[in-house]
One Martini backbone bead per residue (centre of mass of N, CA, C, O) as a GRO file, in nm:
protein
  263
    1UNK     BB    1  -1.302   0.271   1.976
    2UNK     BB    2  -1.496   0.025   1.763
    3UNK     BB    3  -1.396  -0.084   1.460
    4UNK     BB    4  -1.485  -0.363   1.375
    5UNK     BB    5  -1.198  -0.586   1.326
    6UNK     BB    6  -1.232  -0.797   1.523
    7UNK     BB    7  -1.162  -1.109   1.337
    8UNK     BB    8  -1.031  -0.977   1.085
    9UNK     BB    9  -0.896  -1.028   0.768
   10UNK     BB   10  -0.588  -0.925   0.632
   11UNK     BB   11  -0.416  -0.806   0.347
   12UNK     BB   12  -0.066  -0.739   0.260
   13UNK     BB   13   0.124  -0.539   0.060
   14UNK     BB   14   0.407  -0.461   0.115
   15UNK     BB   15   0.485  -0.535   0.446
   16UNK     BB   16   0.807  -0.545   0.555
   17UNK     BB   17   0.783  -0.213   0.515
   18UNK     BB   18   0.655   0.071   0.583
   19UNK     BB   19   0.353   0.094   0.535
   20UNK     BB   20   0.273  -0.211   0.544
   21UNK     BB   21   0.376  -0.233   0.845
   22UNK     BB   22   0.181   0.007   0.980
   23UNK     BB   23  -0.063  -0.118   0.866
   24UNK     BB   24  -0.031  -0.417   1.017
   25UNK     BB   25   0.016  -0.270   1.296
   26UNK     BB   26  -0.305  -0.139   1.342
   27UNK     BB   27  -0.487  -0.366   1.262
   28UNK     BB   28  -0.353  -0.578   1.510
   29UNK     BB   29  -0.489  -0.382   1.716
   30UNK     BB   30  -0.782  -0.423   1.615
   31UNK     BB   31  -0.770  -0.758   1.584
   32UNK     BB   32  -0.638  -0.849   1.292
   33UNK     BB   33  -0.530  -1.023   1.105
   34UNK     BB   34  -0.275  -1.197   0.861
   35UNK     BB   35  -0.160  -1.145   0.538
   36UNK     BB   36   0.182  -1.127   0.475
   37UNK     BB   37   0.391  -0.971   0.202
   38UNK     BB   38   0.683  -1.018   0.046
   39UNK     BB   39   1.011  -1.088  -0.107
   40UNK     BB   40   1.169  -1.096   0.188
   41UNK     BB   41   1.128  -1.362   0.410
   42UNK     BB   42   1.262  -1.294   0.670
   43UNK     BB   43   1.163  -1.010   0.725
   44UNK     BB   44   0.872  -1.095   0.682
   45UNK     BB   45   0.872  -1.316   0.960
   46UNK     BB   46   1.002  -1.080   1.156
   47UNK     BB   47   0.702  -0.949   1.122
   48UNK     BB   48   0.508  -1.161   1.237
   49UNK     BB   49   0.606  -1.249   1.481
   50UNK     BB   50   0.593  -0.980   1.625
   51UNK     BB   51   0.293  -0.917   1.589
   52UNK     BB   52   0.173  -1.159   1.728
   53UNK     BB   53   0.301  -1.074   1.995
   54UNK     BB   54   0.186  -0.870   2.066
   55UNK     BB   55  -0.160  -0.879   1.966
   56UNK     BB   56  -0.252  -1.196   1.922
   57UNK     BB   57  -0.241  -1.263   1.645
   58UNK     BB   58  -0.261  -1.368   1.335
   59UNK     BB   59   0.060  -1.404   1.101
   60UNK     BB   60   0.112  -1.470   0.782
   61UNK     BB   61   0.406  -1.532   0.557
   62UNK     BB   62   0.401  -1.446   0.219
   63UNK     BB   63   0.677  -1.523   0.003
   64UNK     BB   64   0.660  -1.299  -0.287
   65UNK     BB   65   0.580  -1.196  -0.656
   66UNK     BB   66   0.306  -0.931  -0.675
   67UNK     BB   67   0.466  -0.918  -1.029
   68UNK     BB   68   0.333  -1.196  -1.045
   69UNK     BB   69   0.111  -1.456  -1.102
   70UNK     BB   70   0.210  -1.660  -0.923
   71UNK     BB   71   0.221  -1.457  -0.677
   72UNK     BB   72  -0.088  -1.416  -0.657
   73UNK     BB   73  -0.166  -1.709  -0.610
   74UNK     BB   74  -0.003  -1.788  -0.368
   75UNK     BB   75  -0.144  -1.535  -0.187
   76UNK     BB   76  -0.419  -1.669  -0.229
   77UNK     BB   77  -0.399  -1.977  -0.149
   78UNK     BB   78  -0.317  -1.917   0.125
   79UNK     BB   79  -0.543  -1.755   0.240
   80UNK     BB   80  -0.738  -1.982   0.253
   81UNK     BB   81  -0.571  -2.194   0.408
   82UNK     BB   82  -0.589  -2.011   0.664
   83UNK     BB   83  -0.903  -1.868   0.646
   84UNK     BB   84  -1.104  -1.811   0.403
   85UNK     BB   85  -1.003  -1.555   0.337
   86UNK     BB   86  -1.118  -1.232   0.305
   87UNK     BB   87  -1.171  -0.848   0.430
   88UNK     BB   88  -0.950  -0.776   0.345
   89UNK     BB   89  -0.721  -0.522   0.105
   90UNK     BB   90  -0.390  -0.424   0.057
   91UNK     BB   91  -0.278  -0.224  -0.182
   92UNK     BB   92   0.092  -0.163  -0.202
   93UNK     BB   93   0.302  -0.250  -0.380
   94UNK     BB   94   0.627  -0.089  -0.456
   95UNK     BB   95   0.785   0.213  -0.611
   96UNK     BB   96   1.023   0.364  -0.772
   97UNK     BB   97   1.170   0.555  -1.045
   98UNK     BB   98   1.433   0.634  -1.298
   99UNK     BB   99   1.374   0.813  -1.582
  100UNK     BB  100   1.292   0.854  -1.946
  101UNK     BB  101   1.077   0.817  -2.147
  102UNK     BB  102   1.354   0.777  -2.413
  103UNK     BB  103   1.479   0.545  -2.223
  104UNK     BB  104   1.294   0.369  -2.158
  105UNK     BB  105   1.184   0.067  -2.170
  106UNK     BB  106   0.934  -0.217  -2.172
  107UNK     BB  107   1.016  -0.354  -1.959
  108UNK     BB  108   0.991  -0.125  -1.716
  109UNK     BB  109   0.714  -0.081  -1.772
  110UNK     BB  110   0.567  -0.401  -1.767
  111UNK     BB  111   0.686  -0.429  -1.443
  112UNK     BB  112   0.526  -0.194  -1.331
  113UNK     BB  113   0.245  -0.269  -1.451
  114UNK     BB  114   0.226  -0.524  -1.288
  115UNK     BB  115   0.287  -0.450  -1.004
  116UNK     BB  116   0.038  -0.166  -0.980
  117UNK     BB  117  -0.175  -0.341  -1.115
  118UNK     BB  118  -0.237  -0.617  -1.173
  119UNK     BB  119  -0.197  -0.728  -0.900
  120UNK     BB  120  -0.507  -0.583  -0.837
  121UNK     BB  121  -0.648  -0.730  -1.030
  122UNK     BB  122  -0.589  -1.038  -0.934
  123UNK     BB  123  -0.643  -1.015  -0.667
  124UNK     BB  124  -0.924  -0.943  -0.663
  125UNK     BB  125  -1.024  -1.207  -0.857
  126UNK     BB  126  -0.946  -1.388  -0.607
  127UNK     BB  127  -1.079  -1.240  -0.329
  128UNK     BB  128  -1.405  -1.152  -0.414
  129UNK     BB  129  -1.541  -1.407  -0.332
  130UNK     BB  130  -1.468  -1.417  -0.037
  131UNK     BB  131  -1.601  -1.180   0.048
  132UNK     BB  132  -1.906  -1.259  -0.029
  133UNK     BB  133  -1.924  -1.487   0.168
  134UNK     BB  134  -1.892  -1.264   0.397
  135UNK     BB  135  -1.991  -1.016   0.400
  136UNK     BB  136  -1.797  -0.847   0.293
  137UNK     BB  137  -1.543  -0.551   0.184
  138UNK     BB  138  -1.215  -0.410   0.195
  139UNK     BB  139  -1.038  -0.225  -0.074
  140UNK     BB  140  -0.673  -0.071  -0.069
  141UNK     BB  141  -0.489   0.166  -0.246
  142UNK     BB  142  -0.168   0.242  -0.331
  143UNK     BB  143  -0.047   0.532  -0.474
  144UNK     BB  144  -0.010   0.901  -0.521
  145UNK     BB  145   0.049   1.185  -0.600
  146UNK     BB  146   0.201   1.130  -0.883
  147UNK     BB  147  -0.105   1.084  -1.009
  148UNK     BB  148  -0.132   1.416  -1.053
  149UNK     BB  149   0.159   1.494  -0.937
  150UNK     BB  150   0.421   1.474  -1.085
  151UNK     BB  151   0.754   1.350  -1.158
  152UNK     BB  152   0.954   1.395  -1.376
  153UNK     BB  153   1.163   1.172  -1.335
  154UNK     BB  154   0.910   0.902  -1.309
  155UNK     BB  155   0.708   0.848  -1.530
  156UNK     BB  156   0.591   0.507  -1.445
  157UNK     BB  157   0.492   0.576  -1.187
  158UNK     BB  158   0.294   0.814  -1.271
  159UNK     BB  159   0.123   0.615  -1.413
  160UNK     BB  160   0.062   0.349  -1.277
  161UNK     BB  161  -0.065   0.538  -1.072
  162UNK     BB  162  -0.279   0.588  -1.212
  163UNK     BB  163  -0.408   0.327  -1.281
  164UNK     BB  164  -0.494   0.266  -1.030
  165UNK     BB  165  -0.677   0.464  -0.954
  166UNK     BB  166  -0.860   0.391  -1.195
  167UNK     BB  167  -0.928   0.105  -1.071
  168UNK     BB  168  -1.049   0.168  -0.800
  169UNK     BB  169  -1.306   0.279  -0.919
  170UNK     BB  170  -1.395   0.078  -1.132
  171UNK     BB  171  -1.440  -0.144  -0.854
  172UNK     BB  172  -1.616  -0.017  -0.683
  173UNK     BB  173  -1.873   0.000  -0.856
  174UNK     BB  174  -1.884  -0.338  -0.876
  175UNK     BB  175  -1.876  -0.417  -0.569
  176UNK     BB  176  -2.086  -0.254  -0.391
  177UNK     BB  177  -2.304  -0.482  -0.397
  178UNK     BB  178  -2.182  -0.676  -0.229
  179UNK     BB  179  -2.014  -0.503   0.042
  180UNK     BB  180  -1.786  -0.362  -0.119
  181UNK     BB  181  -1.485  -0.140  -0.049
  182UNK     BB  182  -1.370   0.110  -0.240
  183UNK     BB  183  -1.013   0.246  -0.207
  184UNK     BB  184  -0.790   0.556  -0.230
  185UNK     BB  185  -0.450   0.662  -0.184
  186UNK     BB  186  -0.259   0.921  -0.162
  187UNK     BB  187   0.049   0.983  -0.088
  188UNK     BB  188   0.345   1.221   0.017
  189UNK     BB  189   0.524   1.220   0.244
  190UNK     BB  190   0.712   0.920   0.342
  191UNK     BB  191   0.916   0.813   0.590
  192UNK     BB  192   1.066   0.579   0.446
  193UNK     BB  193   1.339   0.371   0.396
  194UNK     BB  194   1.391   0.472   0.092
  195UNK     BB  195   1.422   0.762   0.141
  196UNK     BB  196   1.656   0.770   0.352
  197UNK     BB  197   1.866   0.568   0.086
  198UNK     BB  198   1.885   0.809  -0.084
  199UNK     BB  199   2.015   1.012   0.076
  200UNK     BB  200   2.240   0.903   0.152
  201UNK     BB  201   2.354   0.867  -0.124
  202UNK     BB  202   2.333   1.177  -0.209
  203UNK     BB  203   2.517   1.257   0.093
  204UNK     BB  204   2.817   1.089   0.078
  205UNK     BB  205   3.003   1.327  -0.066
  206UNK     BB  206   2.842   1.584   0.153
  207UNK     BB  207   2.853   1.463   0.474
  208UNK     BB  208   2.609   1.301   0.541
  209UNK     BB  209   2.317   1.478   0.518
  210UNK     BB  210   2.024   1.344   0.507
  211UNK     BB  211   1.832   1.491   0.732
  212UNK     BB  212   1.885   1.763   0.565
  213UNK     BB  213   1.787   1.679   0.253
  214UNK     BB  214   1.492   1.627   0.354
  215UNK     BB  215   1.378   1.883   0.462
  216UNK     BB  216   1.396   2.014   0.230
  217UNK     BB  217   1.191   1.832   0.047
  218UNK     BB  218   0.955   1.941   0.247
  219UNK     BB  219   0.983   2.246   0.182
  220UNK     BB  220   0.928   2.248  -0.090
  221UNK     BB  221   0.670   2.045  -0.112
  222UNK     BB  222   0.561   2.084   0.213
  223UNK     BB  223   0.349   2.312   0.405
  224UNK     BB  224   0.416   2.101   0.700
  225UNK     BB  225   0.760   2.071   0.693
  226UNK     BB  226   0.710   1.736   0.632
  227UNK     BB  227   0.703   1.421   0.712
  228UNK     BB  228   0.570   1.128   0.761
  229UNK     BB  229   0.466   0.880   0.916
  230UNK     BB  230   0.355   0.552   0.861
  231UNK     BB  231   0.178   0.564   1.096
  232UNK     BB  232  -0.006   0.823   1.035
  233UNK     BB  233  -0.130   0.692   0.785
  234UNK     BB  234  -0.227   0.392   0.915
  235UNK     BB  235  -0.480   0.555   1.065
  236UNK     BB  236  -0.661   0.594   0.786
  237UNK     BB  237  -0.656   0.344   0.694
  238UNK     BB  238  -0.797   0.197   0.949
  239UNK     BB  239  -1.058   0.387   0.882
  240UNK     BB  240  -1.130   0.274   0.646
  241UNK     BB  241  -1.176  -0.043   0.725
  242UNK     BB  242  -1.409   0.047   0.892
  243UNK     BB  243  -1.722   0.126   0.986
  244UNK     BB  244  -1.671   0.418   1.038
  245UNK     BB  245  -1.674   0.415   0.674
  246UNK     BB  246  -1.934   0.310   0.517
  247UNK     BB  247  -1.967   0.578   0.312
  248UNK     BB  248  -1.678   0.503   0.148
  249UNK     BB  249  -1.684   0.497  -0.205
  250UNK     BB  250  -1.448   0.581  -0.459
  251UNK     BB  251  -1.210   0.726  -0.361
  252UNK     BB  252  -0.994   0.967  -0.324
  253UNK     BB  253  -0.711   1.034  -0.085
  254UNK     BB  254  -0.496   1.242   0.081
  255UNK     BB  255  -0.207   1.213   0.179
  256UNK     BB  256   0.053   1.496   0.211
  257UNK     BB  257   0.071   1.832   0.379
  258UNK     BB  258  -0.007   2.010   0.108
  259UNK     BB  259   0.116   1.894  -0.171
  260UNK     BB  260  -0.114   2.011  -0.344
  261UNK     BB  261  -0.195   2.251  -0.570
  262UNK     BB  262  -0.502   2.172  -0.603
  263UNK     BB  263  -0.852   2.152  -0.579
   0.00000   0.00000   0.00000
């Protein structure tokens, strides 16, 4: 099936591991160039050199921190000077917190909505001007289940994942008279490597049995009793990018194997 991305230009941020780097070799699967970010640069330049040599596409990597503003100008200017604009752009950038509503400083709370939020209104202004010349474009944020059904250890993902849900739904409106097509995807369980990184942590004093550990939260929260890869997930996404999905705008998608409880 041609899903129409042959030698579209892609952003994605936190692209370097986990959803991001599954969604970026989905991507240059279907032919689509690449501009990945995140901030650790060593790991994210042997993320583009691998996928630009197996898929045969451009992958420039752009090592920044768009949770700040500086980070996400120097990733629209990259981003220009390498393609002249973007067709995509993927807010992945993320991460989970563990506080409590009486505990969290000011600080805590305002680099989390740098990072979730604001990250996603500067890209959108600095990337959708280019994407009008280009005719028309896709933006898809990562928020999360988390964001409807929240955990309560960490109320701060919880919010700010929320106010992306609302920021994506409100972009969408604005920009679809563009030919620009915004929604959200809200993930379950994906078995990304910080969730791993948690497990080992969490069961090293109790035999180091990770896996087992996993499997319960699985058991626990999701009726489909397993993690997602984050490859599985990817498959949503790059359907999401394509034409194949033209008349999806400003919806939020669930992949989550049924841990949703609401209607």
């Amino acid at each position: 099936m041609d899903l129409g991305l042959n030698g579209k230009v892609a952003v994605i941020t936190g692209s370097s591991v986990g959803i991001g780097l599954a969604v970026a070799d989905g991507l240059a699967a279907e032919g689509a160039d690449l501009v990945l970010a995140a901030r650790q640069a060593e790991r994210l330049e042997a993320a583009a050199a691998d996928i630009a040599k197996r898929h045969g596409v451009r992958a420039v990597a752009v090592a920044c921190d768009v949770g700040t503003p500086a980070g996400t100008d120097q990733l629209i200017e990259a981003t220009e000077a390498a393609f002249g604009g973007a067709d995509i752009l993927i807010n992945n950038a993320g991460t989970g917190s563990n506080e409590t509503v009486q505990d969290a400083p000011d600080e805590k709370w305002n680099a989390y909505w740098q990072l979730h939020v604001m990250a996603a209104v500067r890209l959108a202004r600095g990337l959708v001007p280019g994407m009008k010349r280009r005719g028309g474009g896709v933006i898809l944020h990562t928020a999360s289940i988390c964001a409807v059904q929240p955990l309560w250890y960490e109320p701060i993902y919880n919010v700010t994942k929320a106010a992306l849900m609302m920021f994506s739904k409100t972009l969408a409106s604005e920009v679809i008279k563009d030919g620009i097509r915004v929604n959200c995807i809200n993930p379950g369980l994906i078995l990304t490597p910080d969730w791993i990184k948690t497990a080992k942590q969490l069961t090293a004093e109790s035999g180091g049995d990770w896996q087992a550990y996993l499997d319960g939260v699985a058991r626990e929260h999701a009726p489909i009793d397993r993690f997602a890869s984050p490859e599985e997930l990817a498959h949503f996404y790059v359907f999401l990018c394509s034409n194949k999905a033209s008349y999806s705008v400003g919806s939020t998608y669930f992949v989550d194997g049924g841990m949703l409880k609401a209607v």
